[in-house]
C-alpha positions as CSV (number, residue, x, y, z in Angstrom):
1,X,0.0,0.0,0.0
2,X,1.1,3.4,-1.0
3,X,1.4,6.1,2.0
4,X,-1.4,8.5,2.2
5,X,0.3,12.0,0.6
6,X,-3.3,13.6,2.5
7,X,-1.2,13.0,6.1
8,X,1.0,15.5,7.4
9,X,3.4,13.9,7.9
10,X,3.8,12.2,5.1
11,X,4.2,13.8,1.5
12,X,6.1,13.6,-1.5
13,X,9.6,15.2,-1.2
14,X,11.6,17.1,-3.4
15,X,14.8,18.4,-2.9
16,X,16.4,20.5,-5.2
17,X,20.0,20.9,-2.8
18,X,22.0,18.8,-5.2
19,X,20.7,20.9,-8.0
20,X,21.6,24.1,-6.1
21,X,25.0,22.8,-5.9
22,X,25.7,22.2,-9.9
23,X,23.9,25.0,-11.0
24,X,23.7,29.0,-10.1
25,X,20.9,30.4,-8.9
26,X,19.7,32.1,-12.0
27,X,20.3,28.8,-14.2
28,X,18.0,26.8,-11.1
29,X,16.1,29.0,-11.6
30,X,15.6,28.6,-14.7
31,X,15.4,24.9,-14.8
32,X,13.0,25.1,-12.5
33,X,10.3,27.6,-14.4
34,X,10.9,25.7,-17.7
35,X,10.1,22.1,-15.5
36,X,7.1,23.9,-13.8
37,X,5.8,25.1,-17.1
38,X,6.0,21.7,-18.8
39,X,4.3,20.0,-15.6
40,X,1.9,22.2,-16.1
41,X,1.3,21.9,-19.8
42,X,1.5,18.3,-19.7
43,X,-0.7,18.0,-17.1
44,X,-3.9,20.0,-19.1
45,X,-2.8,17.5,-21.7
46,X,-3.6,14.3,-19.4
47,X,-6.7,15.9,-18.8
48,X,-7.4,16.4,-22.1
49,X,-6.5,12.8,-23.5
50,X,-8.4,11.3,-20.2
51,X,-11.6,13.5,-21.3
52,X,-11.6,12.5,-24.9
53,X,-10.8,8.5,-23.4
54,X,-7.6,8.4,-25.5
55,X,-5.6,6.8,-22.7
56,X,-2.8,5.9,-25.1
57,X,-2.1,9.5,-25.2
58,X,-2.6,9.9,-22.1
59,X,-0.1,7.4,-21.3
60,X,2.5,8.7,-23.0
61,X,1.6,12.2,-21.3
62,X,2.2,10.8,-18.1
63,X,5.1,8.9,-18.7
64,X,6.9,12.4,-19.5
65,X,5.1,13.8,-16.4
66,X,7.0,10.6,-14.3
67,X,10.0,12.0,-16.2
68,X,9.8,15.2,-14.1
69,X,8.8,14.0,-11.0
70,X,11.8,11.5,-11.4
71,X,14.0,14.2,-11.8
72,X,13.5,16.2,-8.6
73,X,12.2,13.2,-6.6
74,X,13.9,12.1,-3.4
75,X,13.6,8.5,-1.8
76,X,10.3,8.8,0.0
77,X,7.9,10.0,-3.1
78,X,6.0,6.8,-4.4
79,X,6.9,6.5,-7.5
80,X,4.9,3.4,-7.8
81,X,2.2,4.9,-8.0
82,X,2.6,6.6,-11.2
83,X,3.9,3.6,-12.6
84,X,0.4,2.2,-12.0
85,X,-1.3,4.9,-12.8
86,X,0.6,4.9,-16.2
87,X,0.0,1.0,-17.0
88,X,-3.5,1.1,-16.5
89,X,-3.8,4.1,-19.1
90,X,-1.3,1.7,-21.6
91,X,-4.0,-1.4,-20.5
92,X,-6.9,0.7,-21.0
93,X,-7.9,-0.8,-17.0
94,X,-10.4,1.7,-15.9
95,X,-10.6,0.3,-12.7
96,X,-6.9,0.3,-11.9
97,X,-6.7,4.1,-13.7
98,X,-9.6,5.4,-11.1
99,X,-7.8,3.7,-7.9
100,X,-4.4,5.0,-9.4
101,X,-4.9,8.2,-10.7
102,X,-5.9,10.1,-7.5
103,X,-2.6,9.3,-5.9
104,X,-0.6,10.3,-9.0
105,X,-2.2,13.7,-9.0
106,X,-1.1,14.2,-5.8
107,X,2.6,13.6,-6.5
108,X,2.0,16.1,-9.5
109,X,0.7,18.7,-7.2
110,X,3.3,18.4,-4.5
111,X,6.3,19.0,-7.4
112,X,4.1,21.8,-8.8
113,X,4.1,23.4,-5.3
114,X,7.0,22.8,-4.6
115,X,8.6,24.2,-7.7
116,X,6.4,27.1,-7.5
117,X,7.6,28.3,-3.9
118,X,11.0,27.5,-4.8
119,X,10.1,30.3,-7.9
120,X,8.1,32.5,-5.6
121,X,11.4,32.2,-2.5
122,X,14.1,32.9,-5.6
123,X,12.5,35.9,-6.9
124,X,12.5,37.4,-3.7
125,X,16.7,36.9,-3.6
126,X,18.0,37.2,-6.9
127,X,18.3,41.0,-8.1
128,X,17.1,41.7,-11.8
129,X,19.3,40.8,-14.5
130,X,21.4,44.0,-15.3
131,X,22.1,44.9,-19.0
């Protein structure tokens, strides 16, 4: 059983410290708004393909989505639960989809928030580029 990302003490982590060590701040932060803005543009994609019922689209939406979250995940996010929710679109299981889905959309919001506040806390610190 997957842990419940609802509990607060439990929720999918990212960490972007190892990223903050390879890159500057400007160039995180720019890795970080073009990630956000994909994760969001794939995202009303999903739900586009998941309206229309073409869950091999759908599929392959999420599968880049996993991408991202794979990316900035640490240990404790359950991945697993995208894999699910990404073989039951490729399977065309409703069933499995509607008892995996909700959980994978939670992973997707916590990276989304998390990337957002990192954007919102960076903004605050780094002074406009000068020309």
């Amino acid at each position: 059983m997957h842990p419940n990302l609802d509990e607060p003490n439990h929720a999918c982590r990212f960490s972007l410290a190892e990223l903050a060590a390879l890159y500057d701040a400007r160039a995180l932060g720019s890795l970080i708004a073009r990630a956000l803005d994909q994760l969001r543009r794939d995202g009303t994609a999903l739900d586009a393909h998941l309206a229309a019922g073409a869950f091999a689209e759908a599929a392959h939406v999420l599968h880049k989505m996993k991408g991202t979250v794979s990316f900035f995940a640490q240990d404790e996010c359950p991945l697993a639960a995208l894999h699910s929710a990404e073989a039951a679109l490729r399977l065309g299981d409703r069933g499995a989809l509607a008892a995996a889905l909700p959980e994978a959309r939670r992973v997707f919001a916590a990276l989304e928030q998390t990337l957002a506040a990192h954007l919102a806390r960076s903004a605050q610190r780094i002074p406009p580029p000068t020309l």
